[in-house]
C-alpha positions as CSV (number, residue, x, y, z in Angstrom):
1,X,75.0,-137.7,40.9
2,X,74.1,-139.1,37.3
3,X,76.2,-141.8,38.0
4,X,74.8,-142.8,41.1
5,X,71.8,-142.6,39.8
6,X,72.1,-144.7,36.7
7,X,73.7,-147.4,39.1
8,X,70.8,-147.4,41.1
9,X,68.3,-148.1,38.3
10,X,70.2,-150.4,36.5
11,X,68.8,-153.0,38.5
12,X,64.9,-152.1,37.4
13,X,64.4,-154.6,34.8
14,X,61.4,-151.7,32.6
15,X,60.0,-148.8,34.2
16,X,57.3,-147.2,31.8
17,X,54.9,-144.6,31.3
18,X,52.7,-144.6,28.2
19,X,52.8,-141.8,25.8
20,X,50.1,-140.3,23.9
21,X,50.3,-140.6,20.3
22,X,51.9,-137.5,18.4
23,X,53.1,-137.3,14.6
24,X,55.9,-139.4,13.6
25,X,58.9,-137.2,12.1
26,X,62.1,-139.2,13.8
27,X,65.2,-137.3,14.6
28,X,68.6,-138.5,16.0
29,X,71.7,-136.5,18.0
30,X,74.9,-138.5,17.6
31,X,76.9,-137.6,20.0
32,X,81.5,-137.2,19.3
33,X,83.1,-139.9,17.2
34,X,80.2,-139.5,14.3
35,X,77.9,-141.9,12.9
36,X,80.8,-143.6,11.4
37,X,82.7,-144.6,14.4
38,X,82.3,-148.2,13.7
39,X,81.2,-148.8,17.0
40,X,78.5,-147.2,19.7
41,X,77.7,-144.4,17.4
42,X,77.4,-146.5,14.0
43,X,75.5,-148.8,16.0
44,X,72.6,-146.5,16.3
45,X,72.7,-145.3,12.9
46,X,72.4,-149.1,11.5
47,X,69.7,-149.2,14.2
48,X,68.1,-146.2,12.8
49,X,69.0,-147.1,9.1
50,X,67.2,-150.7,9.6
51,X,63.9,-148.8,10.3
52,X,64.0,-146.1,7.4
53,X,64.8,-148.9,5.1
54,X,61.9,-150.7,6.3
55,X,59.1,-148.3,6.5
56,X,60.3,-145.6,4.2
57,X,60.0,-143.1,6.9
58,X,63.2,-140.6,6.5
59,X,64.5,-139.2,9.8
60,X,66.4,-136.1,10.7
61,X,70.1,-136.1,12.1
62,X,72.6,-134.2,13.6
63,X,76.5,-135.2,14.1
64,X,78.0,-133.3,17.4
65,X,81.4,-132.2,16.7
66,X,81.9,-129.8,20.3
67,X,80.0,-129.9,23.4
68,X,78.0,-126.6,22.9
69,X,76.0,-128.6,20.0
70,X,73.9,-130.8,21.9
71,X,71.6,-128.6,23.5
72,X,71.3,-126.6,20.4
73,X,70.8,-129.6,18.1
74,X,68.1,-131.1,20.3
75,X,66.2,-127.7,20.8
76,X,66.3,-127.1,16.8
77,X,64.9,-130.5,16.3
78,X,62.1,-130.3,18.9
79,X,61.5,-126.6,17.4
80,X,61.3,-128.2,13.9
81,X,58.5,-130.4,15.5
82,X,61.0,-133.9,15.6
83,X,59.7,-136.4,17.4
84,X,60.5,-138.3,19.0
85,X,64.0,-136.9,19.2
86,X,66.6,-139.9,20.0
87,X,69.9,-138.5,22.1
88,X,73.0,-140.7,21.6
89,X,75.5,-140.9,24.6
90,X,75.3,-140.0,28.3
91,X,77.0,-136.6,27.8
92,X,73.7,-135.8,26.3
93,X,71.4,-136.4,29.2
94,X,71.8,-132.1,30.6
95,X,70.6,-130.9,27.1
96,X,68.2,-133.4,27.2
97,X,66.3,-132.9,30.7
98,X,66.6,-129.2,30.2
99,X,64.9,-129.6,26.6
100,X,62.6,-132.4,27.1
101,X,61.3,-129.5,29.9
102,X,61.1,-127.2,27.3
103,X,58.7,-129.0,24.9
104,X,57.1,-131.6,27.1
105,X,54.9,-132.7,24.2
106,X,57.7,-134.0,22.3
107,X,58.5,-137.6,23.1
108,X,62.4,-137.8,24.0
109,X,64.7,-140.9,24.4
110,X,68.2,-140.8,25.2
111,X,70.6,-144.1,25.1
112,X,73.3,-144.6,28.2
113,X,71.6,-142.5,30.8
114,X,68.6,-141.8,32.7
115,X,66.6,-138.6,32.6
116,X,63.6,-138.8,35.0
117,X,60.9,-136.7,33.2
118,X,57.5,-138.4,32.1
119,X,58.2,-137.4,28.3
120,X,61.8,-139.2,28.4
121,X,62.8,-143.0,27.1
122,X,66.1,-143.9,29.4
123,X,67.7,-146.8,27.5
124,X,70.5,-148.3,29.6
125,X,72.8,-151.5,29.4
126,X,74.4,-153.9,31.7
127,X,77.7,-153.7,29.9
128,X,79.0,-155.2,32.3
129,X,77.4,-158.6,32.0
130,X,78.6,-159.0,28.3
131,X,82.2,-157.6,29.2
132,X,82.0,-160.5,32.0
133,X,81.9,-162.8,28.8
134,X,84.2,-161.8,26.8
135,X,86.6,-161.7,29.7
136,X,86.2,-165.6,29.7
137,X,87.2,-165.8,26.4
138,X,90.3,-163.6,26.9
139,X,91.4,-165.3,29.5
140,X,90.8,-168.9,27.8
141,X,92.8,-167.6,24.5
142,X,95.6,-166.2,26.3
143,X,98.5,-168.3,26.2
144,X,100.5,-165.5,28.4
145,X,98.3,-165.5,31.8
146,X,98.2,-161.6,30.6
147,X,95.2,-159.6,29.1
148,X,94.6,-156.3,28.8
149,X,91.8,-153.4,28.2
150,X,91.7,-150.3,27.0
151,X,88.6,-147.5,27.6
152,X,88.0,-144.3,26.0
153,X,86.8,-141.4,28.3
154,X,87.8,-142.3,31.9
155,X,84.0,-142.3,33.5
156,X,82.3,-144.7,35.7
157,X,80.5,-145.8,32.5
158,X,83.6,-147.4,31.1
159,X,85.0,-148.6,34.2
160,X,81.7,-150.3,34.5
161,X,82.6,-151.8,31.2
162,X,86.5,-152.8,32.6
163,X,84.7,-154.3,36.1
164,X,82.6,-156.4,34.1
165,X,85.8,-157.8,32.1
166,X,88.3,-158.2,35.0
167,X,85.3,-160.5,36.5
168,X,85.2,-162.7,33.6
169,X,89.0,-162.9,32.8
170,X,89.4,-163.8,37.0
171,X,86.2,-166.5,36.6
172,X,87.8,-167.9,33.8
173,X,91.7,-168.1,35.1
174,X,91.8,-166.9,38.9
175,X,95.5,-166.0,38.6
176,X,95.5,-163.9,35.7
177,X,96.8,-160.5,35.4
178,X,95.0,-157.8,33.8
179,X,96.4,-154.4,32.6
180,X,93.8,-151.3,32.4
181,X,94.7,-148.1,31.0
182,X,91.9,-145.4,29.7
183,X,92.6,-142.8,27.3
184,X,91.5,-139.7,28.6
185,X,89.4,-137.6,30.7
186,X,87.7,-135.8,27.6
187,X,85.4,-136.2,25.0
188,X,88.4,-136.4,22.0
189,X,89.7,-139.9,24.1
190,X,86.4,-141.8,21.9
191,X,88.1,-140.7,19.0
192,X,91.7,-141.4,18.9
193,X,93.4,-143.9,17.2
194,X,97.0,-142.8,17.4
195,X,96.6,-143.1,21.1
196,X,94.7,-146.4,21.3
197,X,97.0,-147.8,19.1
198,X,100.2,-147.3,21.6
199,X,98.2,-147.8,24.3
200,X,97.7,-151.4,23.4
201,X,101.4,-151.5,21.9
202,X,102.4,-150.9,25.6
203,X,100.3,-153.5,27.0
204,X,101.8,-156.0,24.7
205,X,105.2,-155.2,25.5
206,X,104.3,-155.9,29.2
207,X,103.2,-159.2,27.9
208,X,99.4,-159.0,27.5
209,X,98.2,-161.7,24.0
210,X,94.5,-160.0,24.4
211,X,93.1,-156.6,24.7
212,X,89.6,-155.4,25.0
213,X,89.1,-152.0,24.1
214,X,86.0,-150.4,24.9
215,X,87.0,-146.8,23.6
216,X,84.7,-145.7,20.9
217,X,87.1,-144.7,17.5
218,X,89.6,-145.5,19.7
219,X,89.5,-148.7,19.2
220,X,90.4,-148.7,15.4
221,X,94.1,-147.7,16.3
222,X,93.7,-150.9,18.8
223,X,92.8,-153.3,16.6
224,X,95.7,-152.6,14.5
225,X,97.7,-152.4,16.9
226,X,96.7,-156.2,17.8
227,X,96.8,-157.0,13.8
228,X,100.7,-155.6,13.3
229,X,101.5,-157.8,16.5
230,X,100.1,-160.6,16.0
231,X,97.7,-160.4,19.0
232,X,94.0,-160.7,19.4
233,X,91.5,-157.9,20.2
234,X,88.2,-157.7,21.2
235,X,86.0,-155.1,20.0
236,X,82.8,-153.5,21.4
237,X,79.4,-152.1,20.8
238,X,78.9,-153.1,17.0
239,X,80.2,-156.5,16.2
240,X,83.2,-155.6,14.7
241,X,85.1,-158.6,14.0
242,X,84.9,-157.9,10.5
243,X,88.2,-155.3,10.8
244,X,90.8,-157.4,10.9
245,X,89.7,-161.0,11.4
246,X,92.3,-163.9,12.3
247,X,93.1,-161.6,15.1
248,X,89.4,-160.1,15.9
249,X,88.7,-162.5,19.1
250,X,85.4,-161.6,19.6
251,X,82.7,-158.4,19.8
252,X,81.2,-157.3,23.0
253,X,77.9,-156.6,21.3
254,X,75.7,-153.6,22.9
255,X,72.7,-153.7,21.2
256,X,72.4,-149.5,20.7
257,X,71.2,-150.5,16.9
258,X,68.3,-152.9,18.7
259,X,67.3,-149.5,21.5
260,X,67.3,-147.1,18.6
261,X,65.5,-149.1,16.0
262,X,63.0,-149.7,18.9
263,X,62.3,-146.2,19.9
264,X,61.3,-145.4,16.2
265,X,59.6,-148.4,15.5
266,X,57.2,-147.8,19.5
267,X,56.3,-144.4,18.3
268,X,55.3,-145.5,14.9
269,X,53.0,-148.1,16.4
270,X,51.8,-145.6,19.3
271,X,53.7,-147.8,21.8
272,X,56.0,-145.3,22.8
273,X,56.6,-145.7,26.8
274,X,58.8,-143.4,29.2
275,X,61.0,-144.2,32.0
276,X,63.9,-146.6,32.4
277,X,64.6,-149.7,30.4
278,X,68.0,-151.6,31.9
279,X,69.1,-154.2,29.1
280,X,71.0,-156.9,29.8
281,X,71.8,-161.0,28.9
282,X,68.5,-161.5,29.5
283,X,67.1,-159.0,27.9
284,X,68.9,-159.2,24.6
285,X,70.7,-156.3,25.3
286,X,74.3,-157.3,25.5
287,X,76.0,-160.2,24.1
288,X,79.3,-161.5,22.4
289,X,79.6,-161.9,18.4
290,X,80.3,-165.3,17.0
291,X,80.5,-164.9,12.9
292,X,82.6,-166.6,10.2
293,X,85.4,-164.3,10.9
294,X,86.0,-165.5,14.1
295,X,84.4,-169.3,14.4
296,X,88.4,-170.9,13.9
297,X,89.2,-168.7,17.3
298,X,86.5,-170.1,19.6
299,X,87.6,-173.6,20.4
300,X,84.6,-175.7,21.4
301,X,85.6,-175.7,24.9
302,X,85.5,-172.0,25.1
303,X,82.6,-171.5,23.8
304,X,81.1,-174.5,26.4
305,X,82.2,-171.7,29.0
306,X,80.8,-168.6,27.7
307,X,77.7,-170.6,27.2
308,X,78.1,-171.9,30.8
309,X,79.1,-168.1,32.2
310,X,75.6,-167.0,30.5
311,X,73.4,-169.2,31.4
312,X,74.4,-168.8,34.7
313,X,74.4,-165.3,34.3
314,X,70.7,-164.8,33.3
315,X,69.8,-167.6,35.9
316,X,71.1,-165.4,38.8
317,X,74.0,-167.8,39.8
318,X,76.5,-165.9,38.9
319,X,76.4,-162.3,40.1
320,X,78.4,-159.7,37.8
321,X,78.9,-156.6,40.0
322,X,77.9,-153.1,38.6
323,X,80.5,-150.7,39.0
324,X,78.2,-148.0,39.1
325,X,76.5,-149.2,41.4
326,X,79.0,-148.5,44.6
327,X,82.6,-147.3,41.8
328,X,84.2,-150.4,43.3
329,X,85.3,-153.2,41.2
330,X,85.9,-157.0,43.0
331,X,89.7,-157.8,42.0
């Protein structure tokens, strides 16, 4: 039923609710993979680094390690008098309605799902919109017709996040093939290497020259994997063509580091608000990194598409299906 319901208010461009003004004393839950995940989770903590930096304003944390921490993190930092209390990843949306219930005077915000309660932030993306675009470009650098992704956790979340790329790769080059493979079915699939890493091997055995891997710490063993080959990758959530470049096509950039530096900065200027904001293209919330470790891989007529693809995306003439909107994906 989350799912459903997340698909179903993806398409709400800002709900809100003002929230009174209560004392600033910021706290953040990351959720398994750590702050230091180079991707969604480090994303947040640069987000929530930017704003200590800048105001001086020292925040609490918390690194989940095992499921049975998340409710008993977020309760200790509401107890502690946090707030607001920032919850990273959708696995943390139970402890956070049943919390947020709890101490309904505490302002809440959680990133990747939706909690309907009038003292709760839902930040969620339309992954699916940037992995349309970097889809274009894998298909466009692809000299083999063959591409490839790679998720983490199997959940309609990352599918969403494979939908989106299939759609680009198929926009871009309508008879390309596109291998998928995910890594598990629990929480330890954001943060294995090892696996990622033979994962994309096998794809490029079968003849795949690009994989995106959307896969948390996963994605490190992918990105070598694509180094040692001699292949391209595309990485996700943080701009991360920094780790190997020369074979770092591009980033799918999620802006978690933009949600989170937002919720602190809002409840520092009493702007707080509740309810559901859906980020997407137009919105700033998704995007796909161009940087001077990657500028000799983006010919000028790729990036003419991708420019094309976005503008056409924010405009409403092209229409990126949601995955979680129906679990279906357009082939």
């Amino acid at each position: 039923m989350l799912y459903k319901l997340i698909g179903a208010t993806v398409a709400l461009a800002l709900v809100t609710t003002p929230v009174l003004a209560a004392e600033l004393d910021p706290a953040v839950v990351f959720d398994m993979g750590g702050k230091f995940d180079k991707s969604f989770n480090e994303g947040v903590y640069n987000g929530v680094e930017k704003f200590k930096k800048e105001t001086g304003i020292a925040y609490r944390e918390f690194e989940v390690t095992n499921e049975t921490q998340r409710e008993q993190a977020l309760t200790r930092m509401a107890r502690k008098g946090a707030n607001p209390v920032l919850g990273v990843g959708f696995a943390q949306a139970p402890a956070i309605e049943k919390v947020a219930k709890e101490y309904p005077n505490t302002r809440f915000a959680i990133i990747d799902s939706v909690v309907d309660l009038p003292n709760v932030r839902s930040i969620v993306f339309k992954e699916q919109e940037g992995s349309f675009l970097v889809g274009v470009l894998a298909a466009m650098a692809s000299k083999t017709g063959k591409v490839g992704f790679i998720g983490g956790m199997d959940i309609p979340l990352i599918r969403r996040f494979a939908c989106g790329y299939v759609q680009g790769v198929k926009h871009a080059n309508a008879n390309a093939t596109v291998f998928q493979n995910m890594t598990g079915s629990t929480p330890s699939a954001w943060n294995d290497p090892t696996k990622g890493g033979e994962l994309a091997r096998s794809q490029f055995d079968r003849g795949a020259d690009v994989v995106y891997a959307a896969a948390g710490g996963t994605g490190i063993g992918v990105y070598q994997a694509a180094a040692d080959s001699g292949k391209y990758a595309i990485g996700v959530d943080s701009n991360q063509n920094h780790l190997h470049p020369g074979t770092m096509l591009t980033s799918m950039l999620k802006r978690v580091d933009v949600a989170a530096y937002k919720t602190f900065s809002d409840a520092k200027s009493n702007t707080f608000t509740t309810g559901i904001q859906a980020l997407g293209l137009a919105e700033g919330g998704v995007d796909w990194a161009l940087d001077e470790h990657n500028k000799d891989l983006i010919t000028d007529a790729m990036k003419k598409a991708v420019d094309q693809a976005k503008a056409d995306i924010i405009a409403g003439k092209i229409k990126v299906h949601d995955y979680m909107a129906d679990n279906s994906c357009p082939s």
